[in-house]
Structure formats: C-alpha cells, structure tokens
C-alpha positions in Angstrom: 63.9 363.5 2.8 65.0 366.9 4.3 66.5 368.6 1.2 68.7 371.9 1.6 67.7 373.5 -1.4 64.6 373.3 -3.7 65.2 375.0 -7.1 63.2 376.1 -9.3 64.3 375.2 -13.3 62.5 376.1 -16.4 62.9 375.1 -19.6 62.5 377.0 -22.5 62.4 377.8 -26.2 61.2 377.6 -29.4 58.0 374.7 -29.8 59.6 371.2 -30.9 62.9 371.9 -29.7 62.8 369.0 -27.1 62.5 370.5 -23.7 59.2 368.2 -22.8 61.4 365.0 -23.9 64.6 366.5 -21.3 62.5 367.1 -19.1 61.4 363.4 -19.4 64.3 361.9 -19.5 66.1 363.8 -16.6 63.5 362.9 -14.4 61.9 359.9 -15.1 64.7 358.2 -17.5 62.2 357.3 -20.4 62.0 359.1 -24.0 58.8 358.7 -26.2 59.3 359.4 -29.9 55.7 361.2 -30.5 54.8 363.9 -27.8 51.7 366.8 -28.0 52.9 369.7 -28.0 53.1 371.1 -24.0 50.0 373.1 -23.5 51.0 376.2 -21.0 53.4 374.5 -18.5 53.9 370.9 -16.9 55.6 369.9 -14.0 57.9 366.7 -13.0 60.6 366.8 -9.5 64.1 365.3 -9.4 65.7 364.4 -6.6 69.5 364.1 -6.2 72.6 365.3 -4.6 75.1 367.7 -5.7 78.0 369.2 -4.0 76.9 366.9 -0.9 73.3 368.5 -0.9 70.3 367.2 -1.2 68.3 369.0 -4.1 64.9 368.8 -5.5 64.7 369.8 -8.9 61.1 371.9 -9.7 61.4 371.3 -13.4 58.8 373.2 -15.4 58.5 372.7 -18.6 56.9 375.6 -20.9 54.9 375.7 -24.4 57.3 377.4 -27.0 53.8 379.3 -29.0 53.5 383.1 -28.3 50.0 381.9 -27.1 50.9 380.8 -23.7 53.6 383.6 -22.8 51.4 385.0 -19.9 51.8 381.8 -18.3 55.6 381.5 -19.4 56.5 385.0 -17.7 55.0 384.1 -14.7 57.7 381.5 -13.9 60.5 383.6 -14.9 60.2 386.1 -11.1 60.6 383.0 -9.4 63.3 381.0 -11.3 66.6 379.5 -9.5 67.7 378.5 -13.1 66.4 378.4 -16.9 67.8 375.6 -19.3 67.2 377.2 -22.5 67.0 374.9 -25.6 67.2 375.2 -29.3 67.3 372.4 -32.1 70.6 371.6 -34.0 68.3 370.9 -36.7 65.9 373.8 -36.9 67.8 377.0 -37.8 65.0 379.4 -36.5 64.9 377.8 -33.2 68.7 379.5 -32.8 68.1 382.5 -34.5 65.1 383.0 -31.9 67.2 382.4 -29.0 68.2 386.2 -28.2 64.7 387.2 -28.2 64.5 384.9 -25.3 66.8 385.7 -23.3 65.9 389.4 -23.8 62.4 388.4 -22.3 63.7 386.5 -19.2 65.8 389.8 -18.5 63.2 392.0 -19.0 60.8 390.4 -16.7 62.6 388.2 -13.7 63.3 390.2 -10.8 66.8 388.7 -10.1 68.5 387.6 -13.4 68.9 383.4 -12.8 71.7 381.6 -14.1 71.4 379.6 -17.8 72.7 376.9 -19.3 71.8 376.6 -23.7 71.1 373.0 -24.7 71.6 372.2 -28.3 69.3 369.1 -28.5 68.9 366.2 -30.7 72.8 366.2 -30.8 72.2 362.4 -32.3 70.6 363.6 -35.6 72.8 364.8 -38.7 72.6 367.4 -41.0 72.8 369.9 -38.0 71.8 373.6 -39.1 74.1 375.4 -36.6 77.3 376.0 -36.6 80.2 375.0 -33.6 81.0 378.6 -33.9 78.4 380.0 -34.1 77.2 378.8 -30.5 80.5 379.5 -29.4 80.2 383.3 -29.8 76.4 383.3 -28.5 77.5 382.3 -25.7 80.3 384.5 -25.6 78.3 387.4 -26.3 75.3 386.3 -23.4 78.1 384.5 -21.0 76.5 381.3 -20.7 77.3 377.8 -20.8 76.5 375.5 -23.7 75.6 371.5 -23.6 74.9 369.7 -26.2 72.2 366.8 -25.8 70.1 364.4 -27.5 67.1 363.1 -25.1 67.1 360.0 -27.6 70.2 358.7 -26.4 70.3 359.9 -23.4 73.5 361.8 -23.7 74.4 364.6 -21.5 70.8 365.1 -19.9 71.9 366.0 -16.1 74.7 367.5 -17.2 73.3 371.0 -17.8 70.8 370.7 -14.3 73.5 370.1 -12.1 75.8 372.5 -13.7 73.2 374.9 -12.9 72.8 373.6 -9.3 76.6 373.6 -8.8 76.6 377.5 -9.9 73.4 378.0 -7.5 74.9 376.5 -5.0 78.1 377.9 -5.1 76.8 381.6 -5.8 74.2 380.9 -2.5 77.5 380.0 0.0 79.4 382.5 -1.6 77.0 385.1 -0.7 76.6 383.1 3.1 73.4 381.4 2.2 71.8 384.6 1.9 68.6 383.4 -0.1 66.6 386.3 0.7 69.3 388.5 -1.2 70.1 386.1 -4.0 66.4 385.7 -4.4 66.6 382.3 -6.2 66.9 379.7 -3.8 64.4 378.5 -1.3 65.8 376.2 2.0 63.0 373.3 3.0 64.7 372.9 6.0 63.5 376.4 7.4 59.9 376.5 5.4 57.8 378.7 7.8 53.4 378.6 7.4 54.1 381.8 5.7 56.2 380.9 3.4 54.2 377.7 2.8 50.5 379.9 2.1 52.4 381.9 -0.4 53.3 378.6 -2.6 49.8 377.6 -1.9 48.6 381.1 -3.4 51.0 380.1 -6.1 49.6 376.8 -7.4 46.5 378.9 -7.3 47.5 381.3 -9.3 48.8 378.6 -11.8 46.1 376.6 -12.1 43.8 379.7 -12.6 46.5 380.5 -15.6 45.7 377.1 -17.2 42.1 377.7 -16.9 42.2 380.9 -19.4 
C-alpha cells in the first residue's frame, strides 16, 4: 500500500495508566489483563484511512518511570501526535499530567497536537472529577477521550482525531511538511530521507542497549 502520510504517535504518562493495553487494542484488537511494565519504548503500526487518506500509524508506546526519560525525549522532536493518558482511578497519574506536557514543550522542536485519554473509563470509584478534566483541558487546549482498553470503548477515537487535526493543519498549510515538521509523505521518500530513519532505528536500539 502507497500511504500519503505516515505519522508518528506516542503515548504517554504515568506507569500503569494503560497506554501499552491502547496501544494493543488500537492496533491489534486484543486486551490482556496482566501486562510487564513497558521497558523504554515498544513499537506496533496501524493501518487505516481517514479523511480518504491512507495512514500508517507509528504507535510508540513509552515506560511511565523517570528511568527511561532519555529514551522518552527522544521521540518527542519527531512526533506528528502524543496521546497522553492518565487513570480515572489513580489520582496522581492526573495530578502529574502538567509536568508532562511541560516536558513535551520544552523539548519537541515543533509543538504536536494532543489528545488526554482518561482510561479504564469501565472501572468505578473514579478519582477525577468531570470538571476537573474539563478545565485542564481548557487551561492546555486539548481534547479529552475517555476510554477503557477492557471494553474496547472509544480506542480509535482519540488516533484519528489526531490524524483528522494533522491532516487538516498539513492541507491547510498546502502540504507543507517541511514547515509543519510533523508529517512525513511515503509517496515521495527519497534514499536520504530513508538513511536518516535508518540512522534512527540505530540510534534507538543503541538507547535500549544502555
């Protein structure tokens, strides 16, 4: 398949928030009730069409422990879009949520759209208010999803909300990746472009290595 744009997602926050159980879910369609704890990043690709273009989804999915933050920063120069999560049923996980985003700001070089996930939207006793999210994302000018990987509710909703914003922003702007700097067409991939992302993977794999 000849895809028009490949974009770059990560997902992020706090450790056992969820965002390896999305991430499974959006892109295989299965949910496993025990998962280890993601060690640095993993990787899975999406495939699908939105707005009538074909789009693969690089979904990275990042350890939430201050000891793997090198690794996490790295992605953050490079994202088209961050899908950041918290836990409806871990207070902390939302209280740490500004911190976050003040990292993703201080270190991508263009800022990339973001979509906040409350997950586990099927379990009760929820710690966070309606409200409360509501003015976060006033304050940061986001959009908010709420989700539960369990049941598979809402799972694609917040990735192709932030492809439709990509998109949109990209012919806007007259397709001008270069300027945008967070979309990347396929259909034009010169042998530069293609030893850079080889120098990349390079560069990740010595990361895990560390």
């Amino acid at each position: 398949m000849n895809y028009h744009y490949i974009l770059k997602i990560i997902l992020v926050g706090d450790t056992g928030v969820g965002k390896t159980s999305i991430m499974l879910r959006f892109a295989d369609d299965y949910f496993l009730s025990h998962i280890t704890p993601t060690i640095g990043l993993d990787f899975k690709v999406k495939t699908m069409k939105v707005l009538d273009k074909n789009i693969k989804f690089q979904l990275i999915d990042t350890a939430g422990r201050d000891k793997f933050r090198i690794c996490i920063d790295n992605q953050y120069r490079t994202a088209s879009g961050i899908v950041l999560v918290f836990d409806l049923t871990n207070r902390t996980s939302f209280d740490n949520l500004p911190k976050w985003i003040e990292n993703i700001n201080k270190i991508a070089e263009v800022m990339p759209k973001i979509v906040l996930i409350g997950n586990k939207s099927d379990l009760p006793n929820h710690k966070v208010k309606a409200s409360e999210i509501l003015e976060f994302c006033r304050r940061y000018d986001i959009i908010y999803i709420p989700t539960s990987s369990k049941d598979n509710n809402n799972i694609g909703e917040p990735f192709i909300n932030l492809a439709t914003q990509i998109i949109e922003k990209s012919l806007e702007s007259n397709n001008d990746n270069i300027k945008l700097g967070l979309l990347t067409n396929e259909l034009n991939t010169s042998p530069k472009t293609k030893f850079k992302k080889f120098l990349q993977i390079i560069r990740k794999l010595w990361c895990f290595s560390r």
